[in-house]
Structures are given as C-alpha cells and as structure tokens.
C-alpha positions as CSV (number, residue, x, y, z in Angstrom):
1,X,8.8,6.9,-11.3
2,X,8.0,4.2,-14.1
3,X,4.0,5.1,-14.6
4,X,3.3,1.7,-16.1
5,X,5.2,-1.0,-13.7
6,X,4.2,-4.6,-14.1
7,X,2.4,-5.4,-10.8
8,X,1.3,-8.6,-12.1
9,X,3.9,-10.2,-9.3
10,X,3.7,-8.4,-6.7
11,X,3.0,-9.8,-3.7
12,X,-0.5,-7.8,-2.2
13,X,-1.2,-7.9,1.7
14,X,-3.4,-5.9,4.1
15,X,-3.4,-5.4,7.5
16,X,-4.4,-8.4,10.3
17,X,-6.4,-6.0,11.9
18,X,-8.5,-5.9,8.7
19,X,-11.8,-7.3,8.5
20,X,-13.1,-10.0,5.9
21,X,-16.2,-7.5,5.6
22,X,-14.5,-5.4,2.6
23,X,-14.8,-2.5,4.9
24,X,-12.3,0.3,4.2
25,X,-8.7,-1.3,3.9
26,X,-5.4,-0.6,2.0
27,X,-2.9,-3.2,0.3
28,X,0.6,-2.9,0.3
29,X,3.4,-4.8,-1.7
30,X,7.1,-4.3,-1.4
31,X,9.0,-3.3,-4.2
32,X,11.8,-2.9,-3.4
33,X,13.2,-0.2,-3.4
34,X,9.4,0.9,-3.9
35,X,6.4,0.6,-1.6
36,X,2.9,0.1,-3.7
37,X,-0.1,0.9,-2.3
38,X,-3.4,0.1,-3.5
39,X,-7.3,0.1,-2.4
40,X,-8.0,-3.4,-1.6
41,X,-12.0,-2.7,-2.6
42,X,-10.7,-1.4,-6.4
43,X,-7.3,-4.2,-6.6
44,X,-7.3,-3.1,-11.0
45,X,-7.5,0.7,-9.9
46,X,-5.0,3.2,-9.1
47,X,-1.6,2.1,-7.5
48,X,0.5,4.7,-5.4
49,X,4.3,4.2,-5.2
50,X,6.4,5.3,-2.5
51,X,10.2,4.9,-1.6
52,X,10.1,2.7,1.3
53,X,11.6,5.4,3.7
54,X,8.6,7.6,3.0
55,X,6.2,5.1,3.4
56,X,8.0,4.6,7.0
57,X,7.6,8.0,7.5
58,X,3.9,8.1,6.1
59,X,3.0,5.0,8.8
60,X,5.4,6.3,12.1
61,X,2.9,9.3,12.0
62,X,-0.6,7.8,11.5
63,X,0.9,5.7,14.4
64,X,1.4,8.9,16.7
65,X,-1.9,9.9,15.7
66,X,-0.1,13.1,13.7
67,X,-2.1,12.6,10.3
C-alpha cells in the first residue's frame, strides 16, 4: 500500500443516515481498486485504505450485527 496517496481528488461522502450535528460519522471515497476511509470530524487526519472486497466484508458484518 502507497502510504502517501494523493487524496486531494477523491471524492469524500458519509452516510444519509448521518446527522449535520458532527456527531460521530465516517467518510468513505472509492478508489478504486481501494476503499478510503476517514473520520469526517478530523477530514486532514489519518486515512485507512481497504481493498474494496474487504471493505464489503467489513460493512456485511456491522450489518448482521457481528462486529
């Protein structure tokens, strides 16, 4: 994985069942082939990178309530 990827394009959205209070929410921007995930309260902090199969993987089990 390429630690210093320009994410100056990317293209950051969160959820529609977040709120506009800045409550606790995650971005996500496809990458293709990547997933990047970021903390929508800290947008020029840390960015985690997943292969988008993983990411699928990652959100099919908060979804059945497994994580």
């Amino acid at each position: 994985m390429d630690r210093h990827q320009d994410l100056t394009s990317a293209q950051w959205r969160k959820s529609s069942y977040s709120g506009d209070t800045g409550g606790e929410c995650v971005e996500v921007a496809d990458l293709a082939p990547h997933i990047a995930i970021r903390d929508s309260k800290a947008p020029d902090g840390p960015v985690l990178t997943l292969p988008a199969d993983s990411f699928a993987r990652f959100v099919g089990a908060a979804v059945r309530g497994e994580i």
